[in-house]
C-alpha positions in Angstrom: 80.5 115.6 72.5 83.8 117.8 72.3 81.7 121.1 72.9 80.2 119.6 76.2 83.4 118.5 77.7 85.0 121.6 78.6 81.9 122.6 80.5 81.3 119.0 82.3 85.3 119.6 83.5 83.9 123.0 84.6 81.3 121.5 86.2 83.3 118.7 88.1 86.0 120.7 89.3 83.8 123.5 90.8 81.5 120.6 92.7 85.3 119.2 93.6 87.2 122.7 94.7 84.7 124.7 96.0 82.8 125.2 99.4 80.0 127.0 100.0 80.6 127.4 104.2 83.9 128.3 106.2 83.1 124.7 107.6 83.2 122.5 104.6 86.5 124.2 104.0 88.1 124.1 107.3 86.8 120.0 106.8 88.5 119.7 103.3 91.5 121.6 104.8 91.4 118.8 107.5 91.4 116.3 105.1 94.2 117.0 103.2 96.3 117.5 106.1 95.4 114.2 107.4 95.8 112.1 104.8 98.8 114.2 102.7 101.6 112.7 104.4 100.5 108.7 103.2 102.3 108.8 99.9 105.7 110.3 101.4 105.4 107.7 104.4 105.2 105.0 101.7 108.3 106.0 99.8 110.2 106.4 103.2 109.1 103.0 104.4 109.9 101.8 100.3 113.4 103.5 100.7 114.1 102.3 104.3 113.4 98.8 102.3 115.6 99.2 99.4 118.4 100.3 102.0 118.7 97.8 104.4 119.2 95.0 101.3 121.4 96.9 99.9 123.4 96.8 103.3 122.8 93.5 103.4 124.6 92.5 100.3 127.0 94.9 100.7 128.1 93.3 104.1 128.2 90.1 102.8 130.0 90.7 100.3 134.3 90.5 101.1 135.7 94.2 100.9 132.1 95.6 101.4 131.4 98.9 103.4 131.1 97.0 106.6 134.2 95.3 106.7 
């Protein structure tokens, strides 16, 4: 079992990293661009969130930044 792993990880990650035309790459460069920029969209969008309570409380609160 341990002796087959390291060459079943070999295995996986040259079916996963490697093309065999200019075109499957240019596609899996395509793909990565396209979809990349989800996770940072989600932590802007989380942030954004996170910001406008804290505003929120802050303004209600007497002496808060707002006032």
């Amino acid at each position: 079992m341990t002796a087959q792993l390291p060459a079943r990880v070999r295995a996986w990650f040259a079916d996963t990293f490697y093309c065999e035309t200019p075109d499957q790459a240019a596609d899996a460069m395509a793909d990565a661009t396209r979809w990349g920029w989800l996770p940072a969209l989600s932590g802007v969008a989380v942030g954004a969130g996170h910001a406008r309570e804290q505003y929120e409380k802050s303004a209600a609160e007497p002496g808060g930044m707002s006032a």
